[in-house]
N, C-alpha and C positions, 0 to 999 in steps of 0.2 A: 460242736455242731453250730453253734450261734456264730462261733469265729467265721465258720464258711461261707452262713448267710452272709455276715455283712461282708467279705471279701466279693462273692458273687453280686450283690446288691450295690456294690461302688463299681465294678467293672459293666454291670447291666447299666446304671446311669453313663457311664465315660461312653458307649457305644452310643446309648439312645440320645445326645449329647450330639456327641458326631456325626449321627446320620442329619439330625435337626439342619445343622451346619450347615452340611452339605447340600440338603435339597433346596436352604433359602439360594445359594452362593449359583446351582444349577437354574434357579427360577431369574437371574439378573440378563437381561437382553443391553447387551452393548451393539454400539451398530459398526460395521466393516469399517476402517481406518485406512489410512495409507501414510506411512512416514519414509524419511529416508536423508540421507546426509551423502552432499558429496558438493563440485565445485563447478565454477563455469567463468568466464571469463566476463567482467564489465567494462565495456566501453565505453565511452564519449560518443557525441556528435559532434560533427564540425561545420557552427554556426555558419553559414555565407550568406551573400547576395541582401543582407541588412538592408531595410529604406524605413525610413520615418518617414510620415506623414502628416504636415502641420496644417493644421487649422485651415482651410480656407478664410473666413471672417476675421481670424484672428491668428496671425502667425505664431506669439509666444508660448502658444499649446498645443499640444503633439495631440492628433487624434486617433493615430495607428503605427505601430512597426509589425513590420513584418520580414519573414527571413526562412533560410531555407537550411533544413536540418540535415541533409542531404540521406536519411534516411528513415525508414517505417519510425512512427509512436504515435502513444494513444492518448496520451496528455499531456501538453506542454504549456508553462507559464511562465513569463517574462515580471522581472523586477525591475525598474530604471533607476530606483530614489536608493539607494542604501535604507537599510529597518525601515522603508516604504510598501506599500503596497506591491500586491502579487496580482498578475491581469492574467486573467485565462486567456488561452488561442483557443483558434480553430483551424483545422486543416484546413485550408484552400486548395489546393491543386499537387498531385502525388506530394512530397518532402518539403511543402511551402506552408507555413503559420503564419497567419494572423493575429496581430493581437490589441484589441479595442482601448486605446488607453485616453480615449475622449476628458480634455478640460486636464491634464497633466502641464505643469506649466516647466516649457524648455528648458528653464534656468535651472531648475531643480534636478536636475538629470546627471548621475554622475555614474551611473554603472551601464551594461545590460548584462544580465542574468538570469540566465536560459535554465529554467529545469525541464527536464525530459523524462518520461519512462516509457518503455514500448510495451509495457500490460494490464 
């Protein structure tokens, strides 16, 4: 008879065990998600229509380039120097950037490097 208790007395624990489990794991609020994998194609732009724009007072320093990306994006930066600074644009006119590069001095100029992203 003692044998019984404690067989019923380890399987009453393993249930009341499991239920414990179960109700923390039912009380956890995770919020709706959205994942998913698949592909899409990445393009380039094609930089045109480039004009620098030097200094009035001082011609050896560039005050602005600008150029036409020839389509939509939301943020674009131009590089001139190599491991030089990065100059933010701004949209101008539909596919036309801007970009402020006041006091850059001409000689230093050895790239342009357009980053782009349309989001």
């Amino acid at each position: 008879m003692f044998r019984n208790f404690k067989i019923l007395f380890v399987v009453f624990a393993i249930v009341a065990i499991s239920v414990t489990a179960y109700a923390f794991a039912a009380a956890n609020t995770v919020p709706d998600t959205k994942a998913g994998d698949g592909l899409g194609a990445v393009s380039g732009y094609n930089v045109t229509s480039v004009v620098y724009t030097l200094n009035g007072a001082d011609p050896s320093t560039l005050d602005e380039v600008s150029f036409d990306l020839g389509a939509a994006a939301a943020q674009v930066q131009v590089q001139l120097v190599s491991s030089g600074s990065w100059y933010t644009c701004a949209l101008d006119l539909g596919t036309v950037w801007d970009c402020d590069t006041t006091g850059l001095t001409v000689s230093t100029i050895d790239q342009l490097r357009v980053i782009a992203a349309s989001n």
